[in-house]
C-alpha positions as CSV (number, residue, x, y, z in Angstrom):
1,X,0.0,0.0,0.0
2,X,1.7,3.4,-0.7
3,X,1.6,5.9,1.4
4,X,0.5,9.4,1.1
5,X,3.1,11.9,1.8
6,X,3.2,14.0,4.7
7,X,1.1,17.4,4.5
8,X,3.8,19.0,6.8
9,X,6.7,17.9,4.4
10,X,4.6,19.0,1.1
11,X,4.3,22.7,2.6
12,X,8.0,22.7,3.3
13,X,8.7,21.5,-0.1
14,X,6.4,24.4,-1.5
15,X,8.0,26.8,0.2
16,X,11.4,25.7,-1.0
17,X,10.9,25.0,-4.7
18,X,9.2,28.3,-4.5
19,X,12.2,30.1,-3.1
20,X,13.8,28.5,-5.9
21,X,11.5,29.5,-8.0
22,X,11.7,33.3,-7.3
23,X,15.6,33.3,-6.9
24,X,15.7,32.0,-10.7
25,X,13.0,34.7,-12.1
26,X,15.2,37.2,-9.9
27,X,18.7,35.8,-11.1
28,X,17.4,36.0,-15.0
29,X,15.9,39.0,-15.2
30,X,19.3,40.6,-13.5
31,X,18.1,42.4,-10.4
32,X,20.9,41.2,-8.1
33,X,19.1,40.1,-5.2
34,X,18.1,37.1,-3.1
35,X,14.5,36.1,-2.8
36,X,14.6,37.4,1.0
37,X,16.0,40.6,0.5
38,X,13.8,41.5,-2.0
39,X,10.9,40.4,0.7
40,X,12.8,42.7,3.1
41,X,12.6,45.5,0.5
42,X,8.8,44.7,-0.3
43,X,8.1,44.9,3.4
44,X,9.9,48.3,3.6
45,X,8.3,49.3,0.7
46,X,4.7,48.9,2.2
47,X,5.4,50.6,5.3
48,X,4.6,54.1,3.2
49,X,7.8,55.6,3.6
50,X,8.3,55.8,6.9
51,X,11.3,54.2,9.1
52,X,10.9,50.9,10.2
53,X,12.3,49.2,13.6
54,X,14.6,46.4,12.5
55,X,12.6,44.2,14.8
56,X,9.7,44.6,12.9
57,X,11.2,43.0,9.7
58,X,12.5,39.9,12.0
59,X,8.8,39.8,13.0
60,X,7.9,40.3,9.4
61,X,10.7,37.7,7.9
62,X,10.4,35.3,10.9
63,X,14.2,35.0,11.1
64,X,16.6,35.7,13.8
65,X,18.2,39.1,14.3
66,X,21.6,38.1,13.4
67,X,20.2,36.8,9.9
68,X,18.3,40.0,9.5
69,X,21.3,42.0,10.0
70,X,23.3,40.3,7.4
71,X,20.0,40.9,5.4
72,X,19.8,44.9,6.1
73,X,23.8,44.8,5.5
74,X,23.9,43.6,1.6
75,X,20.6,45.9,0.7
76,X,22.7,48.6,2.6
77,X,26.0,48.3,0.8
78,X,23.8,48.3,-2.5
79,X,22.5,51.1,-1.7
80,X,19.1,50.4,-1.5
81,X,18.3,51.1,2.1
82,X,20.0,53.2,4.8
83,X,20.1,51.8,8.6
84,X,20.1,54.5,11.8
85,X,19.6,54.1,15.0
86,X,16.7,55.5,16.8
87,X,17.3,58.7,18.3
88,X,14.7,57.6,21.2
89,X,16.4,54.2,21.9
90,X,19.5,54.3,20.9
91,X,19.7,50.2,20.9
92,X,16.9,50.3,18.2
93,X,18.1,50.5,14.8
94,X,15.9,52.0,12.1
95,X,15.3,51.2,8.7
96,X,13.8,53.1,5.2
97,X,14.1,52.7,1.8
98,X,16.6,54.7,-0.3
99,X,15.4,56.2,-4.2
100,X,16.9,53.4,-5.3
101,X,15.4,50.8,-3.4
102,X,11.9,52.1,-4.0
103,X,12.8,52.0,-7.8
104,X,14.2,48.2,-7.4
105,X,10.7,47.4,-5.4
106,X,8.9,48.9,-8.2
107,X,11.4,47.0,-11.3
108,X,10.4,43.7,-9.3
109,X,7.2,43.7,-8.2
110,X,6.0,42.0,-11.4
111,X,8.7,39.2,-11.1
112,X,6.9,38.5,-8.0
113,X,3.5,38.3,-9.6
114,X,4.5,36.1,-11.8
115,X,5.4,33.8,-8.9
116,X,2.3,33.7,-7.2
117,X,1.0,32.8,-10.4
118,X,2.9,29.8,-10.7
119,X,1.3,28.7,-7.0
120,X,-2.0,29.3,-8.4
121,X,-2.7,28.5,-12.0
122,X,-3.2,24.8,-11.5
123,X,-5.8,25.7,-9.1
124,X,-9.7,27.6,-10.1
125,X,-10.9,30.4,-8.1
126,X,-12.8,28.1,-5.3
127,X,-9.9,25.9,-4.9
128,X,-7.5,29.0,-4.3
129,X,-10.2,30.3,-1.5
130,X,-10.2,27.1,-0.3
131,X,-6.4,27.1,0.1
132,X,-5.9,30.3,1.3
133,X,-8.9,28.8,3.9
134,X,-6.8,25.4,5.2
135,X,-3.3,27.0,5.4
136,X,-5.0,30.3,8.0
137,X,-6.1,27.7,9.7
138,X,-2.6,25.6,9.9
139,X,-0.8,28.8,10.5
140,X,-2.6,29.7,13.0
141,X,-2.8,26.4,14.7
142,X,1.1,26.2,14.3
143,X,1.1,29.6,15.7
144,X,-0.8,28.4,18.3
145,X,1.6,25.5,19.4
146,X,5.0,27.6,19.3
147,X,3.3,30.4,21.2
148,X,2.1,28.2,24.0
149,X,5.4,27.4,25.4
């Protein structure tokens, strides 16, 4: 009798195959970044122009601070955001975009599209709200479990 795979290790496998995915539509097209820093540039972006606590984008990335600094320092040395620290708190640093990052957000935003395209078009409209339905609730049952203890 086979076996069906595990749900838990087909989500992983998503989510690698579809950092793979955007890393290879991100290599080809030449923008010179890695599918996290150009989440951690999207995430910027959103916040509207205003700074952003450094904390918020290891909230936001759901990586350790030490990863997001290494992060914040390759989209800093490219130019494409500038680091302070807060004049409040001055063991907070802060982040905002540069020009040039907001123009590298806008140059590959449709790269990103096309990504979440490639997630969906095997699926039709119900099956996709369906989706999105099941993995809210996983999340939030995972979220559930690693916040308990």
């Amino acid at each position: 009798m086979n076996t069906p795979p595990e749900i838990g290790r087909m989500i992983a496998y998503c989510s690698h195959i579809g950092r793979q995915c955007i890393d290879k539509l991100l290599r080809n097209a030449g923008y010179g970044i890695t599918p996290v820093q150009s989440r951690a540039l999207v995430y910027l972006s959103c916040q509207g122009g205003q700074e952003v606590n450094q904390r918020d984008l290891e909230r936001e990335l759901h990586l350790k601070p030490s990863t997001v600094n290494g992060i914040v320092d390759r989209l800093e040395d490219k130019g494409y955001l500038i680091r302070q620290t807060s004049p409040a708190d001055g063991r907070c640093r802060l982040l905002r975009l540069t020009e040039m990052g907001e123009e590298k957000v806008a140059a590959f935003h449709a790269v990103l599209g096309e990504t979440s395209r490639f997630y969906t078009d095997c699926l039709s409209e119900e099956e996709q709200v369906q989706l999105r339905d099941l993995l809210a609730r996983i999340i939030a049952n995972l979220e559930s479990e690693v916040n308990n203890t």
